[in-house]
C-alpha distance (Angstrom), angle and dihedral (degrees) to the residues before:
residue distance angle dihedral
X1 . . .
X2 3.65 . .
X3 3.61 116.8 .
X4 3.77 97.9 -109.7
X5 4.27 93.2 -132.4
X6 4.09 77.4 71.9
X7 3.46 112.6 43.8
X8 4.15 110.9 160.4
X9 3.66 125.6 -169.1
X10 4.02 122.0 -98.6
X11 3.85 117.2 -95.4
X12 3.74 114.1 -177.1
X13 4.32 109.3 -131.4
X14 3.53 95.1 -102.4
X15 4.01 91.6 61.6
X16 3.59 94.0 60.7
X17 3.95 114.6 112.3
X18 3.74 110.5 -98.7
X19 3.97 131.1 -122.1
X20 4.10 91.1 23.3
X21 3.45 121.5 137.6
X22 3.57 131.6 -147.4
X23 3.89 136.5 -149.5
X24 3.90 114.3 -143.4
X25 3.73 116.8 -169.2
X26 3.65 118.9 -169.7
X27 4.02 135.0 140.8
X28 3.85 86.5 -151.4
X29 3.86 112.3 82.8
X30 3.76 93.7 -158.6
X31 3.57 90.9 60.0
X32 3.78 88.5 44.2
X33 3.94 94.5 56.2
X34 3.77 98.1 35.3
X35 3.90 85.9 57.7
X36 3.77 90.5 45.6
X37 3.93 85.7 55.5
X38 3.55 89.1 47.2
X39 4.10 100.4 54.1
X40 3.72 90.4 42.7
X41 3.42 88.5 59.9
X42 3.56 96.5 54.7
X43 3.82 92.7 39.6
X44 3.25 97.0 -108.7
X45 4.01 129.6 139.9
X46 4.16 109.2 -124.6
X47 4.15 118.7 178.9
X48 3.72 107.3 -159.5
X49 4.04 123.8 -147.7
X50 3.92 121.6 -176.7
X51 3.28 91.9 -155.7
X52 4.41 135.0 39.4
X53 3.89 82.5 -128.9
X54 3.94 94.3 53.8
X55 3.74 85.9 51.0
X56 4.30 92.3 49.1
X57 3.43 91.0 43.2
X58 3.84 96.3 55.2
X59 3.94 130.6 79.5
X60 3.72 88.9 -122.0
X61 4.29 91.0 86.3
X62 4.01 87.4 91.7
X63 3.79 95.6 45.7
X64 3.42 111.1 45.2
X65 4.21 117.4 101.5
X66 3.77 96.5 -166.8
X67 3.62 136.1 25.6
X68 4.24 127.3 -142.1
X69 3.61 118.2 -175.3
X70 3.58 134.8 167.1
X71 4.03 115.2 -137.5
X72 3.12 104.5 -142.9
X73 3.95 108.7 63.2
X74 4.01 134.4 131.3
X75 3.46 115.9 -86.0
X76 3.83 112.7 -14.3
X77 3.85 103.6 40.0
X78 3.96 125.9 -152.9
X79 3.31 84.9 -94.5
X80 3.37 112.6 62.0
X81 3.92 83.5 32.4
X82 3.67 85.5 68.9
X83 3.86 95.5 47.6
X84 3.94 90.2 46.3
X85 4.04 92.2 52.5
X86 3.80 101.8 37.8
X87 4.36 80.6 55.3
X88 3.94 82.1 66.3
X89 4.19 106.0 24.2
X90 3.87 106.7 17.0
X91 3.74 88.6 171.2
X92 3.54 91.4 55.1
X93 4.26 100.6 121.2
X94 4.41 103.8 -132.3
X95 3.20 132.3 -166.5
X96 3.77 126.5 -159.8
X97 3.82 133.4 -148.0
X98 3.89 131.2 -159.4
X99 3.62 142.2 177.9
X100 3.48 94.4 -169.9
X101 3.92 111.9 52.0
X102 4.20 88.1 -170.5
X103 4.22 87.2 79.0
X104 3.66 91.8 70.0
X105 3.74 91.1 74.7
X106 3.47 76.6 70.5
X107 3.94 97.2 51.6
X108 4.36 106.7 135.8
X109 3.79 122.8 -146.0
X110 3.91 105.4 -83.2
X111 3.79 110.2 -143.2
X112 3.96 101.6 -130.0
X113 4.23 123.2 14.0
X114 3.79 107.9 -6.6
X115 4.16 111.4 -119.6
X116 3.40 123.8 -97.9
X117 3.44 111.9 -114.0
X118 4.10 133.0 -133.2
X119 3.90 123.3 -175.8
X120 4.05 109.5 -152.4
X121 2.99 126.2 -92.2
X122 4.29 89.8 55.0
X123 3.71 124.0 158.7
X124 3.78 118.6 -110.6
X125 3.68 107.0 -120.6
X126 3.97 88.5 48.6
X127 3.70 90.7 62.3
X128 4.01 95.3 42.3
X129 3.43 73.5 62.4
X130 2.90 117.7 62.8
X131 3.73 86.2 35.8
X132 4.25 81.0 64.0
X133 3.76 93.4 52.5
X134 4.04 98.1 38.9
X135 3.58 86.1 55.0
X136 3.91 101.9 44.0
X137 4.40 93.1 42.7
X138 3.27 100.1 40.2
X139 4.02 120.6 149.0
């Protein structure tokens, strides 16, 4: 379900921009597979990271379109994830995932675009989505 602050309009899979690639970050591995599944069935290139520090220590920072990231992760949360890569890429378009919808009372000013928001369980297509438009109107 998309938080309803950040609602985004519908884009079927085939309007998504081609040869992107997305950064997922999750510390669940479910979540990291079932979005794998997802992106290769729209086509579209996804490198996962179970952790925000796999994903700063890698070479993938500079070629990455979109971001994912779960919230609510061990040591360096989505949060501060966010504030640590918009430092480097502020246009980079993000997207962030929660299973608990009660932490975005706790949402900090984002320098740049805010996210876009999605509350677990979401549905597939709305999150290729948004993926779609973050990528196409970005700042």
């Amino acid at each position: 379900m998309v938080h309803p602050l950040f609602v985004t309009r519908s884009f079927g899979m085939t309007d998504r921009p081609s040869d992107q690639l997305v950064a997922v970050v999750d510390d669940d591995e479910s979540i990291l597979r079932s979005l794998e599944y997802l992106f290769e069935s729209a086509d579209c290139s996804a490198r996962l990271f179970t952790s925000a520090s796999a994903l700063l220590d890698s070479d993938c920072l500079t070629k990455i379109d979109c971001l994912i990231s779960d919230i609510d992760m061990p040591g360096i949360d989505g949060f501060e994830l966010l504030k640590r890569i918009r430092a480097a890429r502020p246009e980079l378009p993000a997207i962030l995932i929660t299973g608990y919808p009660e932490r975005l009372n706790r949402l900090p000013p984002f320098a740049g675009s805010r996210p876009r928001i999605f509350v677990k369980p979401f549905k597939g297509p709305d999150l290729l989505a948004a993926v779609s438009d973050a990528i196409r109107y970005r700042k």
